[in-house]
C-alpha positions in Angstrom: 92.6 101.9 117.2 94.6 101.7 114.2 97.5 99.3 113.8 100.8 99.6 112.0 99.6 102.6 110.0 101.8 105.7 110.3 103.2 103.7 113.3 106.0 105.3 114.5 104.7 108.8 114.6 101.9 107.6 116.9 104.3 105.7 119.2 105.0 109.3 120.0 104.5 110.0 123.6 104.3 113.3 126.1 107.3 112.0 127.8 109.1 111.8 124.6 109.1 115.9 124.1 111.6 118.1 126.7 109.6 120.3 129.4 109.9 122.9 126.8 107.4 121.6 124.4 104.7 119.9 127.1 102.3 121.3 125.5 103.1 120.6 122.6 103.1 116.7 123.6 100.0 116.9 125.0 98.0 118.5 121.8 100.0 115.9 119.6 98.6 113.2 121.7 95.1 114.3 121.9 94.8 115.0 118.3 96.2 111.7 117.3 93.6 109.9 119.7 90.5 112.6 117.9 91.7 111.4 114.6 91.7 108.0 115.4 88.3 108.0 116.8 87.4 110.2 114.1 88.5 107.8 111.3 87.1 105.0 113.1 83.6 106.7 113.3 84.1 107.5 109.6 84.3 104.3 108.4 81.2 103.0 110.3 79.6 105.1 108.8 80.9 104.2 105.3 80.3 100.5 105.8 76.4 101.1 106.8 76.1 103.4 103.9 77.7 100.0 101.8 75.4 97.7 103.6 72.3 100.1 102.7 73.6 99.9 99.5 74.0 96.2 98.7 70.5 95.9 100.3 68.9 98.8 98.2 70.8 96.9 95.1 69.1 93.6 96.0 65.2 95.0 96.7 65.6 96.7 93.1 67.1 93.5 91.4 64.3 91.3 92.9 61.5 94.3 92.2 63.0 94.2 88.4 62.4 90.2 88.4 59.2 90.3 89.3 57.6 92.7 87.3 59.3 91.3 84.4 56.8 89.5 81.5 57.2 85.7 81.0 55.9 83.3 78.7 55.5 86.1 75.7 
């Protein structure tokens, strides 16, 4: 879950809203809980793509080492 950003909107709950707007409440909450498992998901998948990257960055440094000439 996310903490302390956009805080107070998501402190929101279906018993804040008047029977009125029920349904209202209940989307809110559900979307909030989607985009919070949606951003989560996200940035999983950004931090693997970063740790592919580092690791991609090392193979080609070490690659670039070794087929360099020496002693010329």
């Amino acid at each position: 879950m996310r903490y302390k950003l956009d805080a107070e909107p998501r402190d929101a709950q279906p018993d804040s809203y008047t029977m009125f707007a029920i349904s209202a409440a209940l989307t809110y909450t559900q979307m909030i809980d989607f985009a919070d498992q949606d951003l989560i998901d996200k940035s999983k998948h950004a931090m693997d793509i970063n740790d592919r990257l580092i690791k991609t960055a090392g193979i080609q440094d070490e690659a670039e080492r070794q087929s360099t000439l020496e002693g010329i």
